[in-house]
N, C-alpha and C positions, 0 to 999 in steps of 0.2 A: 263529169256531172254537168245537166243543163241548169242553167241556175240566170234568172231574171234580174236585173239592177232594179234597186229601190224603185228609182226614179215610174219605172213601167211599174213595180208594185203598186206604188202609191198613183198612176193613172187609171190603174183599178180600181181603187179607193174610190175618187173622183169621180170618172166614171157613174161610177156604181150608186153617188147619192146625185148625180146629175137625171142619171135614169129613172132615179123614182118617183120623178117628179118632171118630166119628160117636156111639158107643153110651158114649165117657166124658164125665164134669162134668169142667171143665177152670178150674181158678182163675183170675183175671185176672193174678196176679204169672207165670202160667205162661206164659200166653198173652204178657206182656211179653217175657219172657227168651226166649222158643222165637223169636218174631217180631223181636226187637228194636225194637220200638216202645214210647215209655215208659210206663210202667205209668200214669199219669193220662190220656194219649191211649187208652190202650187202655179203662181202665175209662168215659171220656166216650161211648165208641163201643159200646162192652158196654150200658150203658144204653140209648141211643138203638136199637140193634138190638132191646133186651126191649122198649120202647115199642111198637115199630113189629111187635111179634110175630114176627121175625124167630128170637129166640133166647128161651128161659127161663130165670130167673135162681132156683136153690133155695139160702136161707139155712140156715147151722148149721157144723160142723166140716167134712161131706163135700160141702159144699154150694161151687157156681162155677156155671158157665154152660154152656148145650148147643142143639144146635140144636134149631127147633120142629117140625122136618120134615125128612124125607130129604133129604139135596142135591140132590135128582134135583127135591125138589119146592121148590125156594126159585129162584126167576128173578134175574137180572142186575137186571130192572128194578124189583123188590121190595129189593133191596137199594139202590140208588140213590135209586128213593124215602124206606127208609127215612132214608137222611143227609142228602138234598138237599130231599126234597121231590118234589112232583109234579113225573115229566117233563114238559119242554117249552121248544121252541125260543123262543119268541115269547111275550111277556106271552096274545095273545088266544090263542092254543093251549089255557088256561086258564078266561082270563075273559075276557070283552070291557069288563069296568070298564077302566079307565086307560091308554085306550088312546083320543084324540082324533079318532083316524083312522076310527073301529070302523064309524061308521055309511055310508062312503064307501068302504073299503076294497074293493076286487076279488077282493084274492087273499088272505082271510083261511081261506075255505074250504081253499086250496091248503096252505096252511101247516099248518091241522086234517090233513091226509091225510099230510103228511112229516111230521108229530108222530108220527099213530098208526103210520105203517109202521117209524118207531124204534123206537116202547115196542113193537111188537108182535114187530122184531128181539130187543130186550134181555128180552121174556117167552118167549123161545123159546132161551135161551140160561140154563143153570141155577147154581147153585154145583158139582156135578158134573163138568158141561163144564168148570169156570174149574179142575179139580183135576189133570183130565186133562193129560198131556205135550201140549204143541202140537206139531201137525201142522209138517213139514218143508215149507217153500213148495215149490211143486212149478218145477220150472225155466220161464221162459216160454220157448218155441218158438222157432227163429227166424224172422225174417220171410218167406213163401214168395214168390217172386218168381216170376212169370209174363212171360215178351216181351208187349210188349201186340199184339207182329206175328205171336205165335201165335194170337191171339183172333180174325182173321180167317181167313175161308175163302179159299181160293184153289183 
C-alpha cells in the first residue's frame, strides 16, 4: 500500500489555505489557528517546504511565509518530495545500491516505468487542483445486459 505520513498530509492542508489567498505573507501561529494543526507541526513543515523551495520565508515584524510560485505552478509531486523525499515505489526505482537482487532482477525496469507514470500523475496534478471543490463521482451506469440468443443470427 502507497500511503503518505501525516506530516505531507497536513502540508496539504497548509498549502491549501496558503493558496487561497496566494499574494499574502501568512504567519505560522496563523497558519496554526486557521488549520488546526499545532503550531510546532506546522512551523517543522513551514521549514522543510522553504528548504525544498516550495515556499519563502521573510523575516521582521510583517514578515511569515508565501508561496514560491502560483499554485498552478507547484505539483503534487514537488510537494511530496519536499516531505518524503524522492518518489518511489521500490528501493531500485532510485538506486540499485541495496538492493541484492539488482543484478538478476527481471522486472526492475518494470517497476522504473510504474514509478515514472506516478511521479508523472502527481506532476500533472498542481496545489490549484488540490484547492478546487471535488468533482461529484459521476454515478456508474448500470450493467447493460444483452440475451446472448440475440447475438446470433437466425
Amino acid at each position: 500500500m502507497l500511503k503518505l505520513s501525516k506530516l505531507t498530509d497536513y502540508a496539504t492542508v497548509i498549502l491549501g489555505f496558503m493558496a487561497k489567498d496566494n499574494s499574502y505573507v501568512h504567519a505560522a501561529m496563523e497558519i496554526a489557528t486557521a488549520t488546526g494543526i499545532a503550531l510546532p507541526t506546522v512551523s517543522k513543515i513551514l521549514k522543510l517546504l522553504v528548504n525544498a523551495d516550495v515556499l519563502i520565508s521573510t523575516r521582521g515584524a510583517k514578515g511569515g511565509y508565501a508561496l514560491a510560485r502560483a499554485p498552478e505552478q507547484i505539483s503534487v509531486a514537488a510537494v511530496i518530495s519536499a516531505m518524503e523525499g524522492p518518489i518511489s515505489l521500490t528501493e531500485c526505482s532510485i538506486t540499485h545500491q541495496g538492493c541484492e537482487q539488482a543484478s538478476g532482477c527481471e522486472v526492475r525496469g518494470n517497476w522504473g516505468l510504474i514509478n515514472q507514470t506516478i511521479h508523472n500523475a502527481l506532476e500533472s496534478i498542481t496545489l490549484a487542483d488540490m484547492i478546487r471543490p471535488a468533482k461529484t463521482a459521476q454515478p456508474i451506469p448500470e450493467e447493460i445486459r444483452i440475451p446472448v440468443s440475440s447475438l446470433y443470427r437466425r
